[in-house]
MIGUBA-33637 format. One record per residue (C-alpha): residue number from 1; z, x, y. Coordinates in steps of 0.1 Angstrom, whole numbers, padded with zeros to 4 digits. Each point is the difference from the previous one (the first is absolute). Layout:
BEGIN
  resi      w      u      v
   NUM      Z      X      Y
...
//
This chain:
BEGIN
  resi      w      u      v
     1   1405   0915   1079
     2  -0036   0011   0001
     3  -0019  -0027  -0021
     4  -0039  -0003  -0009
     5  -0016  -0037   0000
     6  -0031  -0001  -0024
     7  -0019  -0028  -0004
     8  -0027  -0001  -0026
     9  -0022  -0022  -0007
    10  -0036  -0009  -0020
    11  -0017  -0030  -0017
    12   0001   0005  -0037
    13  -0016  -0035  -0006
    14   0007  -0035   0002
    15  -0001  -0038  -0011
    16  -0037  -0019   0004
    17  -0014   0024   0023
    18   0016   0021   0031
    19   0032  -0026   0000
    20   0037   0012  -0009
    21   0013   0027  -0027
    22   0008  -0019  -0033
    23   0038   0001  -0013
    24  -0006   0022  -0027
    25  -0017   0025   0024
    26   0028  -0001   0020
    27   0029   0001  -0025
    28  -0017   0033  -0012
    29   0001   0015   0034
    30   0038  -0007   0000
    31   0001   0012  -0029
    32  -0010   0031   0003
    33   0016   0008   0037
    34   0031  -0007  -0022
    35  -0006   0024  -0022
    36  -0001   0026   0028
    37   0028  -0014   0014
    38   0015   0039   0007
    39  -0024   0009   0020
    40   0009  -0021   0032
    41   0023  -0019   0019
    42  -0010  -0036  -0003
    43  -0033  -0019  -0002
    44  -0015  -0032   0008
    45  -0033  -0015  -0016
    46  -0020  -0034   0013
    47  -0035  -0005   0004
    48  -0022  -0015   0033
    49  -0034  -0017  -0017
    50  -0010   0021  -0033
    51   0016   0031   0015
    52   0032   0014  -0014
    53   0025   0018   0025
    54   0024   0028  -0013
    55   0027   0005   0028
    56   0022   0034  -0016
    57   0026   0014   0022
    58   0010   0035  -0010
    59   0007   0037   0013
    60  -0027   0023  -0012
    61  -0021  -0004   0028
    62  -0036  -0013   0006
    63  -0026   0008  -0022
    64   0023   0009  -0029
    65  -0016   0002  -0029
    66   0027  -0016  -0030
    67   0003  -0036   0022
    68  -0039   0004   0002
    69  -0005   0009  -0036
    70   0026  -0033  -0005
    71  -0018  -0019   0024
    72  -0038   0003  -0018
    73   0015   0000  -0036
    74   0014  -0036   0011
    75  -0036  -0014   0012
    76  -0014   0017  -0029
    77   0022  -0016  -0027
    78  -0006  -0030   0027
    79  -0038   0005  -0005
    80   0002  -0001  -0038
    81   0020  -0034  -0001
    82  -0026  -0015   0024
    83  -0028   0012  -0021
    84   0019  -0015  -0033
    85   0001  -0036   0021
    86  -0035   0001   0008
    87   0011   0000   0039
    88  -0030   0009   0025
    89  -0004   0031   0016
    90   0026   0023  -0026
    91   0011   0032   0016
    92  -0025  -0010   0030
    93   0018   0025   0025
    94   0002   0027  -0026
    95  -0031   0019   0005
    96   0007   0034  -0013
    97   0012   0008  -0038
    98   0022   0025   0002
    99   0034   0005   0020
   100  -0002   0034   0028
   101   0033  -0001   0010
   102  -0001  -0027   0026
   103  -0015  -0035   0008
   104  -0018   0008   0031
   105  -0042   0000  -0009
   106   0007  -0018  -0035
   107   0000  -0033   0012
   108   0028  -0018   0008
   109   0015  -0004   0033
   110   0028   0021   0013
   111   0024  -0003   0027
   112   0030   0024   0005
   113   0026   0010   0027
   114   0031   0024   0003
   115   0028  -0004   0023
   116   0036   0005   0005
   117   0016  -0032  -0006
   118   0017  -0020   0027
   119   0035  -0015  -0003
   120  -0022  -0035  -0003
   121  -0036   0006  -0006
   122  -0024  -0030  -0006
   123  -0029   0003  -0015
   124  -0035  -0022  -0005
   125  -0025   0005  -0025
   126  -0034  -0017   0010
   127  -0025   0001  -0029
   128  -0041  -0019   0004
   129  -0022  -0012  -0024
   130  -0037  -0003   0004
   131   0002   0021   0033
   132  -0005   0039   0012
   133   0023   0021   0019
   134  -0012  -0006   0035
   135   0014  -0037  -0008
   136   0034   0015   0014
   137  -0011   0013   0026
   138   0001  -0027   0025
   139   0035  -0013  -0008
   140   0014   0035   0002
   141  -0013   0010   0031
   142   0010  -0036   0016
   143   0042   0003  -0016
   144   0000   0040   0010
   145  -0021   0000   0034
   146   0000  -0037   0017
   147   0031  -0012   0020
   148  -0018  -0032  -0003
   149   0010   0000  -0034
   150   0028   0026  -0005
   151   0024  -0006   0028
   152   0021   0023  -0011
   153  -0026   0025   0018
   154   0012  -0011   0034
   155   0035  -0009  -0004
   156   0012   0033  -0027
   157   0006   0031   0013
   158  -0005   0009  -0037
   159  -0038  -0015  -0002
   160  -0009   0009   0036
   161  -0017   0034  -0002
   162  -0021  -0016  -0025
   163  -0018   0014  -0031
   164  -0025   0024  -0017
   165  -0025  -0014  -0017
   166  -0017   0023  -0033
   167  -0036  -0018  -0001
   168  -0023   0015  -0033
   169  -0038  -0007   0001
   170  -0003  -0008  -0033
   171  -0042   0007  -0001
   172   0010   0038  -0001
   173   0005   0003  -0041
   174   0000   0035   0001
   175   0039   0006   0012
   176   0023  -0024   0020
   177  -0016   0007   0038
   178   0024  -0021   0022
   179   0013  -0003   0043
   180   0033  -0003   0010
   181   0005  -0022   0031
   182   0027  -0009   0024
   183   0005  -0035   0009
   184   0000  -0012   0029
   185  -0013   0028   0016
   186  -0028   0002  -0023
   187  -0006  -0041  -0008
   188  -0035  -0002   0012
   189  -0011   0026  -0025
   190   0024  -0015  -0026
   191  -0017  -0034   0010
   192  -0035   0016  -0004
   193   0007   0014  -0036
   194   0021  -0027  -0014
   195  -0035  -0025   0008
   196  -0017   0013  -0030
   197   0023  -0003  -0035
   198  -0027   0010  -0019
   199   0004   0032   0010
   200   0030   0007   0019
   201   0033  -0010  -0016
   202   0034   0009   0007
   203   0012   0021  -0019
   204   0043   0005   0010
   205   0018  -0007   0035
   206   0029   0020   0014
   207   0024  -0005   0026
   208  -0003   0026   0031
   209   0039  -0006   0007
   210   0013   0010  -0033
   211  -0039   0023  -0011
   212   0013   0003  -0033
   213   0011  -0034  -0007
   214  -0034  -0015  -0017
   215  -0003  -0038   0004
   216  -0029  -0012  -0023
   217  -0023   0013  -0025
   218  -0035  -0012  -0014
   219  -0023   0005  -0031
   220  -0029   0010   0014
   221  -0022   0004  -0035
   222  -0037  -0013  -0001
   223  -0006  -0007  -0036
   224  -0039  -0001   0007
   225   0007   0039   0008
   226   0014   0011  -0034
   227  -0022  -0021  -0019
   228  -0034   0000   0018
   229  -0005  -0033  -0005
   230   0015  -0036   0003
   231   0031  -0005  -0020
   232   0021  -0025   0021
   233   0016   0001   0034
   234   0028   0027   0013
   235   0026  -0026   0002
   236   0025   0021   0019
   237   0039   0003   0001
   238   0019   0012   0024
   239   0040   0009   0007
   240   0015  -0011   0037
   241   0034   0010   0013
   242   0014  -0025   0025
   243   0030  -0006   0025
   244   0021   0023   0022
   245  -0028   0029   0002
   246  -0031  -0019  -0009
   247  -0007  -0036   0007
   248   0018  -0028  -0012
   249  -0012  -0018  -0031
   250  -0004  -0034   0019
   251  -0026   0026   0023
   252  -0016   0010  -0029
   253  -0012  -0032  -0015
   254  -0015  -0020   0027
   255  -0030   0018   0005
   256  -0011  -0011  -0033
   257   0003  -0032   0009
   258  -0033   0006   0018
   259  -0016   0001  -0032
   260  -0025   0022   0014
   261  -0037  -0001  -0021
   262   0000   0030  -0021
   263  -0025   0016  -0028
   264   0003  -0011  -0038
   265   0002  -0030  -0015
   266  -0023  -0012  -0032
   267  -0027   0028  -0008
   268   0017   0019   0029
   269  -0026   0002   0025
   270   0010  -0031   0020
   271   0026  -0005   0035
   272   0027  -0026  -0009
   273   0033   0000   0022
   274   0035   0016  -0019
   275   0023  -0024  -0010
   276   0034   0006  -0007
   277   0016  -0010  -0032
   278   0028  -0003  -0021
   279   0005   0028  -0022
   280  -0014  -0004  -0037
   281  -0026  -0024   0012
   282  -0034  -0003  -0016
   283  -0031   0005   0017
   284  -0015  -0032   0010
   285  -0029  -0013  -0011
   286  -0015  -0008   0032
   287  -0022   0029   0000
   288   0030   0021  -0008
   289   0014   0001   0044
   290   0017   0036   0008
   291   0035  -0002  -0004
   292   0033   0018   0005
   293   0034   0000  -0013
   294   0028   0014   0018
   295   0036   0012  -0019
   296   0031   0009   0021
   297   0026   0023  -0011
   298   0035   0013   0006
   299   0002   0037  -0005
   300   0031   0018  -0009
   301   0003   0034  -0024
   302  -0031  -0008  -0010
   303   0008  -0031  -0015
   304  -0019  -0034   0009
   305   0015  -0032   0011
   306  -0024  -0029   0001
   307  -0026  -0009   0002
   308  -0004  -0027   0023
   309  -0037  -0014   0006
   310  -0010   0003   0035
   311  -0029  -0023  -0002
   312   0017  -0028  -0021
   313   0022  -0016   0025
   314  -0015  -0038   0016
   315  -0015   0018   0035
   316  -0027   0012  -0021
   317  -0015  -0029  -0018
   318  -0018  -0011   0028
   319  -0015   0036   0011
   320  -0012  -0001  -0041
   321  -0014  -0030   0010
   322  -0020   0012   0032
   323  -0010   0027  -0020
   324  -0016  -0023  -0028
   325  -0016  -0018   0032
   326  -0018   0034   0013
   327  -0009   0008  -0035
   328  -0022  -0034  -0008
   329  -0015   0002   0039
   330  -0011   0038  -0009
   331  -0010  -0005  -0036
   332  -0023  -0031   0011
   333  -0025   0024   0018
   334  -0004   0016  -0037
   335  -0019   0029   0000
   336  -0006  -0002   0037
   337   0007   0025   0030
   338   0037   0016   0002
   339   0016  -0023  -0036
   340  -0016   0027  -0017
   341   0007   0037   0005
   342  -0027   0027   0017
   343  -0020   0014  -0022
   344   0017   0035  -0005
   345   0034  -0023  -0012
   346  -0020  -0024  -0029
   347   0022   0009  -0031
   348  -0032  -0013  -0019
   349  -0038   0014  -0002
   350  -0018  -0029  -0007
   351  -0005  -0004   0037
   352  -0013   0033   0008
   353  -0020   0004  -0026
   354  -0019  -0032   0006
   355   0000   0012   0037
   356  -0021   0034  -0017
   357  -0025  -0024  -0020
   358  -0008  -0024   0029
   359  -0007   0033   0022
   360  -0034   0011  -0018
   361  -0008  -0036   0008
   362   0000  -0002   0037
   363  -0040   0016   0017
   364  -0005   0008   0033
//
């Protein structure tokens, strides 16, 4: 069966500041996917922090605009619940009025894949909070490209001829301008791209074995692009297919156990590592640390089995822990040197338009 994954997803507002979705907010979601209930397969909703992830399985294809047109009428009638509870930040993500036939430059983040489904076909569903893109980058590039974390690059037959990477710079707002590189052949260049997530982000991966057969997908919208301005960070989903073809699951989660320092976090213009979390947990309120949830799936007709939560099992309390650890050593140098973000990546003005003022001060 050929099956489309999409995974939607947008803060819509939440309890006491950027936190967690309320119930209400939630139920009204539900609600409303239910009510479309003909026009896909099967569904799954949770949330990571104050985002709120949409995971619809259907066979219209990406893009398609009735499980769009589903998708923002339930984080509108979302946004008007939160708005009724007095939640922060109501219909945050939602930065245009009206609906043009698809979510992509409105706002919320979008994530989709279509494949012919395997006999057995897992699935994983990462989603971020208080992150960009690029915060995938690293992981996905160490599970797809580095037998010193995907074995399965040295020892399957399947995994050995490696992978094409699809890498967007996302500074080019005019129309998607993107490079599509072989690994390994092409690693050092990979290497040299992946560096800076600002502005290079993966954008898909595809097996060279099987060239159709795509293995992961990313949202790859900058909200500072649609609106102009500041109105919260990316926070990124994206869709992974693992085992047989593609790297097993147990390849795919340990290199965010590195819980490599990433941009976001409170205001949005800091470095704090990405932790991984259970799904549906708050943000904390330790200057709100990066963190991602990851879902896995069975696949079959289109129908989803699961989930079970990747990052939930005992081997990863302690990596939340060393993660808390690098987050208090980076956030006691405050404003200082590299626990802030370069200039060009400050979500907020305040800084460079002091910077402006102080300028006419300095003489020669």
């Amino acid at each position: 069966m050929r099956v489309t994954v999409s995974v939607l997803k947008a803060d819509i507002g939440a309890l006491a500041g950027h936190t967690a979705p309320s119930r209400g907010v939630l139920s009204r979601v539900e609600a409303v996917l239910e009510e479309g209930r003909g026009l896909y397969l099967d569904r799954y909703v949770f949330h990571v922090g104050d985002d709120i992830v949409l995971l619809l399985t259907h066979d219209r294809g990406p893009g398609d605009p009735e499980i769009h047109a589903l998708a923002w009428r339930a984080f509108q009638e979302g946004t008007e619940v939160a708005k009724r509870e007095g939640l922060y930040g109501a219909g945050q993500d939602l930065l245009k009025d009206a609906f043009t036939g698809n979510l992509h430059g409105l706002g919320p983040q979008v994530a989709e894949m279509v494949f012919e489904e395997r006999p057995s076909e897992p699935l994983v569903v990462l989603a971020a909070d208080k992150t960009e893109p690029g915060a995938f980058n690293l992981p996905l590039y160490l599970a797809f490209a580095d037998p010193m974390y995907s074995s399965g690059l040295l020892l399957s037959p399947e995994l050995r001829p490696g992978f094409r990477f699809r890498v967007l710079d996302v500074t080019k707002t005019e129309r998607d301008t993107f490079i599509d590189l072989e690994a390994p052949e092409r690693l050092y260049d990979l290497a040299t791209l992946l560096r800076d997530p600002h502005r290079y982000v993966i954008q898909s991966i595809w097996s060279r074995r099987y060239p159709e057969e795509v293995a992961a997908v990313v949202s790859t919208t900058r909200l500072r692009n649609i609106a102009g301005r500041y109105v919260g960070k990316d926070d990124p989903v994206a869709i992974v297919r693992t085992q047989k073809i593609f790297p097993a699951t147990e390849e795919l989660g340990p290199p965010f156990g590195l819980v490599p320092f990433v941009a976001g976090n409170t205001r949005g213009s800091h470095h704090l590592p990405l932790m991984p979390v259970p799904a549906n947990t708050p943000a904390t309120s330790f200057f709100c640390i990066p963190m991602v949830a990851a879902l896995g799936f069975s696949l079959r007709e289109g129908r989803l089995t699961g989930p079970i939560d990747l990052f939930a099992d005992p081997a990863w309390e302690p990596i939340r822990a060393r993660a808390v650890e690098k987050a208090v050593e980076m956030r006691r140098q405050g404003f200082y040197g590299p626990a802030m973000l370069p200039m060009e990546e400050l979500e907020y003005t305040g800084i460079t338009e002091r910077l402006r003022a102080l300028e006419a001060e300095f003489r020669s």
